[in-house]
C-alpha positions as CSV (number, residue, x, y, z in Angstrom):
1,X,34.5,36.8,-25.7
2,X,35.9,34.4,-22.9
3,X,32.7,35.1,-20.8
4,X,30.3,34.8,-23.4
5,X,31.5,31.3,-24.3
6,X,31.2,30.5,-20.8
7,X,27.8,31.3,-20.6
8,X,27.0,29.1,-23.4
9,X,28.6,26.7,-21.6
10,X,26.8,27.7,-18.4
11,X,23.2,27.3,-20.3
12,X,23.7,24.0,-21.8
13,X,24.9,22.8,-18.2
14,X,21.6,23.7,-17.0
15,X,19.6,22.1,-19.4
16,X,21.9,19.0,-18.6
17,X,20.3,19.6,-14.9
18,X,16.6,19.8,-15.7
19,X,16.7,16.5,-17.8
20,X,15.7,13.1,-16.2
21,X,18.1,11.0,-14.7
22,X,19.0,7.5,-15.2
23,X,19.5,7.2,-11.5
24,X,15.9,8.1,-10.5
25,X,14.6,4.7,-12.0
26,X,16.8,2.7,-10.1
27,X,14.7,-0.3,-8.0
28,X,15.6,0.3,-4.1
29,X,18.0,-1.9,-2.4
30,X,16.2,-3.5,1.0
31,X,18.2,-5.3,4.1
32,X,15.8,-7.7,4.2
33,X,15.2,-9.1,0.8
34,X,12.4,-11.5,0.4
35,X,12.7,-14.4,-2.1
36,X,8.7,-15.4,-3.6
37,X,7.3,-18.2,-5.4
38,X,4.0,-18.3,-6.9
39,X,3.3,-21.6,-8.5
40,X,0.2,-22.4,-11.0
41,X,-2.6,-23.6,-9.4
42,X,-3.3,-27.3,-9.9
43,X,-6.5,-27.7,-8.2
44,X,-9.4,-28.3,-10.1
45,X,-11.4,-25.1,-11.8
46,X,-9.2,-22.7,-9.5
47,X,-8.4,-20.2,-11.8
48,X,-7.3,-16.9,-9.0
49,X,-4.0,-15.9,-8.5
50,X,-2.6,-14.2,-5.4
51,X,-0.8,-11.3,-6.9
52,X,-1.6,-8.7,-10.0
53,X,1.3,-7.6,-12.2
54,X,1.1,-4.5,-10.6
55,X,1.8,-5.8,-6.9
56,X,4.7,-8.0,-8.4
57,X,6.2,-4.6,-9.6
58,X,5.6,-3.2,-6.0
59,X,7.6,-5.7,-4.3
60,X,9.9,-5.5,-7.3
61,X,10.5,-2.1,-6.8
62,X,11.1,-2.7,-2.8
63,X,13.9,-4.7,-3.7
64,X,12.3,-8.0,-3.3
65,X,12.6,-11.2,-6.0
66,X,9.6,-13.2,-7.4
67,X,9.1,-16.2,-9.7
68,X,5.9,-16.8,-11.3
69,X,5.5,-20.2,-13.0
70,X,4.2,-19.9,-16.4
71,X,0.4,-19.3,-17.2
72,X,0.4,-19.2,-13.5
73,X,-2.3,-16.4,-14.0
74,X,-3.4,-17.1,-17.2
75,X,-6.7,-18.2,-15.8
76,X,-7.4,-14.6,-14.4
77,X,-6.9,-13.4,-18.0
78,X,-3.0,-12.2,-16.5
79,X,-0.4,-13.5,-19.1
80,X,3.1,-14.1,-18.4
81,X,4.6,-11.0,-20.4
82,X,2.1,-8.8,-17.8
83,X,3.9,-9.6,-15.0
84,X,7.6,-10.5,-16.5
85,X,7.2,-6.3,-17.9
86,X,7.0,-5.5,-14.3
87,X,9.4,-7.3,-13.0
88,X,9.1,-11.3,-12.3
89,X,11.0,-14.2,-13.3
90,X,8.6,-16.3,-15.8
91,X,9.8,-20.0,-14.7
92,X,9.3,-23.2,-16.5
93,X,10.5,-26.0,-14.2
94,X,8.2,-26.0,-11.7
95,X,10.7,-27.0,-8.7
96,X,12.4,-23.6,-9.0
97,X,9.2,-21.6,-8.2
98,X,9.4,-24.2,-5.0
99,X,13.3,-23.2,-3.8
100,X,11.5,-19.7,-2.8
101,X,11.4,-18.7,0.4
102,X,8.2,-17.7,0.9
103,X,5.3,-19.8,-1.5
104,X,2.2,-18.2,-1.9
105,X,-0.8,-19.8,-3.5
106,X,-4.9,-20.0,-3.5
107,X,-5.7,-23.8,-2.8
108,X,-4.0,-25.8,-0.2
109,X,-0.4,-27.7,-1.3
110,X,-0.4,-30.8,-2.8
111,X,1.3,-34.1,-1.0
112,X,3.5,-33.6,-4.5
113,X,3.8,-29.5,-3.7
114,X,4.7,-30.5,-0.6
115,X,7.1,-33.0,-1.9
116,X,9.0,-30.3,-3.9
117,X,8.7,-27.8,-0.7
118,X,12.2,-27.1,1.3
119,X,12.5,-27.3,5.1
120,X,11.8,-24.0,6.7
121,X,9.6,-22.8,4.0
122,X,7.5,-20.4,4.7
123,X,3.6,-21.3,3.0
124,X,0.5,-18.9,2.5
125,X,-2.6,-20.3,1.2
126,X,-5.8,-21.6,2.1
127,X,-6.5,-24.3,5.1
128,X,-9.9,-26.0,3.8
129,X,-10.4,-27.5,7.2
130,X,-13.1,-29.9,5.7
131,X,-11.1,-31.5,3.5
132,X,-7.9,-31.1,5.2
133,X,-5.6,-34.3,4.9
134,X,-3.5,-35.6,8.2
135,X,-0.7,-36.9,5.8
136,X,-0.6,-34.0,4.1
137,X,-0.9,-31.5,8.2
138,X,2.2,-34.3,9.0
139,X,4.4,-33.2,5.6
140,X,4.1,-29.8,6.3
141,X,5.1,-30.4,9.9
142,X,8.1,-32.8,8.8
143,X,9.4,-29.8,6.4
144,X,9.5,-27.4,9.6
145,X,6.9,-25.0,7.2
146,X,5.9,-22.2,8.9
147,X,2.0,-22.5,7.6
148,X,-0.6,-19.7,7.3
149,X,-4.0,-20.1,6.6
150,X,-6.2,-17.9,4.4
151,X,-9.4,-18.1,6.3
152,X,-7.9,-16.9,9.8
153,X,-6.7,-13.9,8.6
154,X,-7.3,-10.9,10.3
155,X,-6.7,-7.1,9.4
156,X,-6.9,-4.4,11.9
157,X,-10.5,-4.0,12.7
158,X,-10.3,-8.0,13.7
159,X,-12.0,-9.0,10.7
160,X,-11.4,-12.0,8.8
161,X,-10.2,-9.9,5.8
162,X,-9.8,-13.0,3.0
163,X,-12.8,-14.5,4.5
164,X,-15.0,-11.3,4.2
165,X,-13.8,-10.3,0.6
166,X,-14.4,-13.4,-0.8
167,X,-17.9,-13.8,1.1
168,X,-18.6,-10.1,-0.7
169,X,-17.9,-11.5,-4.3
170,X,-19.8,-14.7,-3.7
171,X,-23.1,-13.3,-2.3
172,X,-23.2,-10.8,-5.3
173,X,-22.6,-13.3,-7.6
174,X,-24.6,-15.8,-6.3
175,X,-27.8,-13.4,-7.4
176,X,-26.6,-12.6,-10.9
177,X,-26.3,-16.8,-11.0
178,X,-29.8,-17.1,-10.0
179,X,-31.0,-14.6,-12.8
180,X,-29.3,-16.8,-15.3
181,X,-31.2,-19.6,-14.3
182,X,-34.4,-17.7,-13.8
183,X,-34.2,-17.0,-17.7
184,X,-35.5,-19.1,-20.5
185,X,-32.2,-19.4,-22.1
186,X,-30.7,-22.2,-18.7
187,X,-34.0,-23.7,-18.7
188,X,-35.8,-21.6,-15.7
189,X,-38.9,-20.6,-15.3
190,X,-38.4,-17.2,-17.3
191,X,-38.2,-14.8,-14.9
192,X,-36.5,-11.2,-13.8
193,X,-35.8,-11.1,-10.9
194,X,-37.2,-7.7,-10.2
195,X,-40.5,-6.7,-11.4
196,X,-42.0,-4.5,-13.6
197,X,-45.0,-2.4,-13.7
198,X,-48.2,-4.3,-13.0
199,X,-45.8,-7.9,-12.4
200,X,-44.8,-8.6,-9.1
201,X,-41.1,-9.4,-8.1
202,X,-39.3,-12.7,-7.6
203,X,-39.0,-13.9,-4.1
204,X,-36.1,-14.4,-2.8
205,X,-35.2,-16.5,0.3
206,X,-31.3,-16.0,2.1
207,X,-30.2,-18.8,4.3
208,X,-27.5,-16.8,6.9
209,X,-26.5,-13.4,7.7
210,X,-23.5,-13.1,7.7
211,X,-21.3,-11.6,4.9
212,X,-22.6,-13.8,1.7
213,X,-26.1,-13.0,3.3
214,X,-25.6,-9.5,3.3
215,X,-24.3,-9.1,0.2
216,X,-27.0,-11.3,-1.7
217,X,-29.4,-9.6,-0.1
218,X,-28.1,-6.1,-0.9
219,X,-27.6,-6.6,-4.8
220,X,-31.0,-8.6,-4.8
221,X,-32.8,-5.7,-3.2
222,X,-31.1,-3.2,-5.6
223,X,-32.8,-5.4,-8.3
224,X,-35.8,-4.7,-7.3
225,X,-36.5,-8.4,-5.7
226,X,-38.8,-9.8,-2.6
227,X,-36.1,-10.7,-0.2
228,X,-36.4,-13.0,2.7
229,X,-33.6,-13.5,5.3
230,X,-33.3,-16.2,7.6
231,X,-30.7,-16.9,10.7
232,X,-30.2,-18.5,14.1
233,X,-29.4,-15.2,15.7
234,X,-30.8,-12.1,16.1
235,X,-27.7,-10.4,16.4
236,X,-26.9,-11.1,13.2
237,X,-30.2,-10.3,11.6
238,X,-30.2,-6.9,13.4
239,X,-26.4,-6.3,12.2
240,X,-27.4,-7.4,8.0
241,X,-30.5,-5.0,8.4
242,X,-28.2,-2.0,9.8
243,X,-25.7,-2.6,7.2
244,X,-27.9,-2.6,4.1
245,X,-30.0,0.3,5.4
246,X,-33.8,-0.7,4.7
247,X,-36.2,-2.6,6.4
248,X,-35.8,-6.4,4.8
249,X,-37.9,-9.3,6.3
250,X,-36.0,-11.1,8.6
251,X,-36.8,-14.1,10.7
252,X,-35.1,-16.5,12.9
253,X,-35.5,-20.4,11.8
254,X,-38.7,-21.4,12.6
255,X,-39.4,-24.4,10.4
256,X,-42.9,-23.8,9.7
257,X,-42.2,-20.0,9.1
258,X,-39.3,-21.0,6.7
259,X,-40.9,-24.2,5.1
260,X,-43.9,-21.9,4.1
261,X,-41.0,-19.2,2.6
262,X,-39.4,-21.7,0.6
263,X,-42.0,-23.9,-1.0
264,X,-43.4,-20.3,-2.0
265,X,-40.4,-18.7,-3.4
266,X,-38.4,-18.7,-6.9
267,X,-35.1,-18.5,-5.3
268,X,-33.4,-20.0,-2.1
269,X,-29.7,-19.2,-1.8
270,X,-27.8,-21.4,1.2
271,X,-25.1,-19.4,3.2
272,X,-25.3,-20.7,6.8
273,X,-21.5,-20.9,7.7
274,X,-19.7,-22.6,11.2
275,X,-16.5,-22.2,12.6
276,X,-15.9,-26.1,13.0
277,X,-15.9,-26.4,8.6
278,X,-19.7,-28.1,8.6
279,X,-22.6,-26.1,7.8
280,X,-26.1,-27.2,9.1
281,X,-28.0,-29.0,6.7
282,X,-31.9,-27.1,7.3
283,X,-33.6,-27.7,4.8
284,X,-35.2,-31.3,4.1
285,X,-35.5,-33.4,0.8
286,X,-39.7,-33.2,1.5
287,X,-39.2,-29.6,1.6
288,X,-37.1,-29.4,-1.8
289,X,-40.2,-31.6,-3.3
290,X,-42.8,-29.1,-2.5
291,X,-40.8,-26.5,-3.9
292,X,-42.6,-24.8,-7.2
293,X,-41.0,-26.2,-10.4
294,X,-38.1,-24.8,-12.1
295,X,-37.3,-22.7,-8.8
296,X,-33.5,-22.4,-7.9
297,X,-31.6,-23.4,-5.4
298,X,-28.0,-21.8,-4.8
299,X,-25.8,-23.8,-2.2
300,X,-23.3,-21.1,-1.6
301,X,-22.2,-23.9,1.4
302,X,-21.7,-26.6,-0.4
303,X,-18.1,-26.7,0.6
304,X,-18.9,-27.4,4.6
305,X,-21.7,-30.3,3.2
306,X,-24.6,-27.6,2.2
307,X,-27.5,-26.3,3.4
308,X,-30.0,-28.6,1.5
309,X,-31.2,-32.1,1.8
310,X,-30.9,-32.9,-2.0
311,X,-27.5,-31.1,-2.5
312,X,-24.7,-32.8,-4.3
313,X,-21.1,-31.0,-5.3
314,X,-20.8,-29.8,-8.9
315,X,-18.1,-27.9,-10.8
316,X,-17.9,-24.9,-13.2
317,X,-18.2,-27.2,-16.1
318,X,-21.2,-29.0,-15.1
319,X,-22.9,-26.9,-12.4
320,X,-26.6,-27.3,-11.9
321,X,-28.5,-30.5,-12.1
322,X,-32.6,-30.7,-11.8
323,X,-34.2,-32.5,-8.7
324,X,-37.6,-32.7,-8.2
325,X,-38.2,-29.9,-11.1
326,X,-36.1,-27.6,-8.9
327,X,-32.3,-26.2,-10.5
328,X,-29.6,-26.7,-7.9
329,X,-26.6,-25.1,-7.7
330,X,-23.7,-26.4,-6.0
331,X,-20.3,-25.0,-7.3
332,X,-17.8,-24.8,-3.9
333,X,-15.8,-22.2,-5.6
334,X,-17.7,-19.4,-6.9
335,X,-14.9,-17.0,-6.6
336,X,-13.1,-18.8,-9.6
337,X,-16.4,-17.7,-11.4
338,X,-14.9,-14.3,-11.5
339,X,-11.5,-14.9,-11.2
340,X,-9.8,-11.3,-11.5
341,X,-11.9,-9.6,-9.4
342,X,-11.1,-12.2,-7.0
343,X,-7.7,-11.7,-7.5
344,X,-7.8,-7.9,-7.1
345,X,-9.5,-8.8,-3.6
346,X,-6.5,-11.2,-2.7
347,X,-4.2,-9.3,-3.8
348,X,-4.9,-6.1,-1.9
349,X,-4.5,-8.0,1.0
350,X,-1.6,-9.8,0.7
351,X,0.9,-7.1,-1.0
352,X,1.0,-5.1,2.4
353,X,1.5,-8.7,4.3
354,X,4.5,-9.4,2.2
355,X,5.8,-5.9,2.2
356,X,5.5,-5.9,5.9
357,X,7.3,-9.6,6.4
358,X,10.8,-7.6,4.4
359,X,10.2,-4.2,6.4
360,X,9.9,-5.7,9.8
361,X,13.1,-8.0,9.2
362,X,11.0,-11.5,8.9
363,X,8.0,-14.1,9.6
364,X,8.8,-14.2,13.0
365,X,8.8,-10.1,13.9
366,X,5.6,-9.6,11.8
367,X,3.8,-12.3,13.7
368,X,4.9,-11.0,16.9
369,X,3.9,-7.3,16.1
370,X,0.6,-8.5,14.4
371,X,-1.8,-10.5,16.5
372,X,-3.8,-10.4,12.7
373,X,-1.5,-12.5,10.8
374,X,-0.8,-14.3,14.4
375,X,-4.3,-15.3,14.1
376,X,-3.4,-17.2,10.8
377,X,-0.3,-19.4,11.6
378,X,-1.6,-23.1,12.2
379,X,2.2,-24.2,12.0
380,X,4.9,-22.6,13.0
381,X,8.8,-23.6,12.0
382,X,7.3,-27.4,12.2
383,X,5.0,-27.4,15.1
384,X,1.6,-27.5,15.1
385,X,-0.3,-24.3,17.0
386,X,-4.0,-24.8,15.9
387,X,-5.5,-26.5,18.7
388,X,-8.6,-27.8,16.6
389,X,-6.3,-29.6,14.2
390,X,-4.6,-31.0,17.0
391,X,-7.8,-32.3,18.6
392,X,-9.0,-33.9,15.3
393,X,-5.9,-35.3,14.1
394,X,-4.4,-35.9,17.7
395,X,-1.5,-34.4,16.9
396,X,0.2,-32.6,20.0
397,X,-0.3,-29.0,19.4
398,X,1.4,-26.1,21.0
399,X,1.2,-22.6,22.3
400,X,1.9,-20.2,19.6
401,X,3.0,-17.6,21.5
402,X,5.1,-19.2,24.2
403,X,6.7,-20.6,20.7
404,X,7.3,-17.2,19.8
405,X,8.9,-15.9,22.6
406,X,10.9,-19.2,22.9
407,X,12.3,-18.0,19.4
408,X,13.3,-14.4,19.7
């Protein structure tokens, strides 16, 4: 009798076993805790956020705190209760998003961001050379911020990986915006932009080859358009042709070759990029007015001062306007156009940069390990290490690694 009741006892103990435990749900418990802030965007029609819900809960999980200022990614179509379920602090008063250790953010800070920022912040956004402030380069170095830029980031295969995934977005977009105003329904000319049967396709003419070239020219072509790519270098041409993987017309700019390709086309799309934040303006106002009426023109660089003669900077809101019968437009931010999938890009980049910054003890040992993310500091613990901002602003800039070392 004594055993049997035992063995009862001994069965129920072993379904105690194979339940789940409590325990295994527990968040881990890191050394080197990392304390993020990701402020709303303030900037006009910038509606990306750096990090999904779902990346919050990975840092969560890694033992890591983040605050999120309310409706901070509204805009991407992420509500507050998506990421407070997986973890963040939902914050109302602004400044406490700003006593974070580390703020990450899309557009550049604010004088008043920088205002609310503490010394020895550590800041992750964009740079936006072209329109980069020196009073607002002088706060960040006043603060001691340890500053790094979007655009110079690099992953392993030394590509600029923010750079390159939001150059991807734009240059398929940039198509599916020249279909709308192709259509009848935006005022174009009524056209698809591949043909049919018997109807011949639209023409299409790229400006660049680079990444928004590429990709423009690899969703137009899988639309079934004429497609026309121009560039400076034949490097560059060969490398867009290799990467799409059919023959595409390609030319370097000659102007009579490319003034003939434009004033003949439905479509030209601007994507000619420099490293110094000004893109060459190639294409004349005589040019625009031989163009065939209600043709398009995309200025994908609007943001470095465009690719066209007759350009001028519009917004989400208000986005084309009509010059000499041709539609031009000139949105700098056409990554806000599809904000979520923008975000989803950002985001995949920047959860394994933050994970890294707890795991390898700090800012300081991940940009010693990772010449990448070295790549992006333009200020580091106060001084200035970006030798073009230096030069511009005349501000004395330093050597970032000899900085480094000095530090360790």
């Amino acid at each position: 009798m004594s055993s049997g009741l035992y063995s009862g006892f001994s069965d129920v103990a072993k379904q105690a076993m194979m339940q789940p435990q409590e325990s295994m749900l527990e968040t881990k418990s890191k050394k080197n805790k990392l304390y993020i802030g990701i402020p709303r965007e303030i900037s006009f029609q910038e509606n990306r956020i750096t990090l999904t819900p779902l990346s919050v809960a990975l840092l969560v999980n890694n033992g890591h705190d983040v605050l999120l200022e309310t409706n901070a990614g509204k805009a991407a179509n992420f509500l507050d209760n998506h990421y407070s379920e997986q973890g963040a602090q939902i914050v109302y008063d602004i400044k406490k998003v700003y006593e974070a250790d580390i703020i990450i953010k899309v557009a550049p800070p604010t004088m008043a961001e920088i205002e609310m920022m503490k010394p020895g912040q550590i800041l992750i956004s964009t740079l936006q050379i072209s329109t980069l402030k020196a009073d607002c380069l002088q706060a960040l170095i006043n603060k001691k911020i340890t500053a790094l830029s979007f655009e110079h980031l690099r992953d392993e295969g030394n590509v600029l990986s923010v750079v390159r995934a939001m150059s991807e977005i734009v240059g398929a977009t940039s198509i599916s915006i020249a279909a709308e105003y192709l259509s009848n329904v935006f005022g174009g000319k009524g056209l698809m932009l591949g043909g049919i049967t018997g109807v011949p396709p639209t023409e299409i003419v790229i400006l660049g080859a680079g990444t928004v070239g590429e990709y423009a020219a690899r969703t137009a072509i899988s639309l079934g358009a004429e497609v026309k790519v121009f560039d400076p270098s034949i490097y560059k041409l060969r490398r867009l042709q290799n990467n799409i993987g059919s023959r595409v017309f390609t030319s370097v700019i000659q102007p009579i070759v490319l003034e003939k390709a434009i004033t003949t086309c439905d479509v030209v799309i601007g994507a000619m990029r420099t490293e110094d934040g000004y893109s060459p303006c190639i294409v004349s106002e005589e040019t625009v007015s031989r163009m065939k009426p209600n043709s398009v023109i995309i200025d994908v660089s609007i943001d470095q001062g465009g690719c066209f003669e007759t350009s001028e900077v519009t917004n989400h809101t208000h986005p084309v306007f009509t010059k000499y019968e041709v539609i031009h437009y000139c949105v700098p931010n056409i990554a806000s156009r599809v904000a979520r999938t923008a975000t989803y890009a950002l985001t995949n980049i920047f959860t394994p940069i933050l994970l890294d910054i707890g795991e390898k003890g700090g800012i300081n040992n991940l940009i010693w390990q990772k010449t990448g993310v070295r790549n992006a500091v333009y200020i580091y613990h106060g001084q200035l290490t970006n030798k073009y901002l230096g030069e511009r602003f005349n501000i004395p800039c330093k050597d970032l690694d000899l900085l480094i070392v000095a530090n360790r």
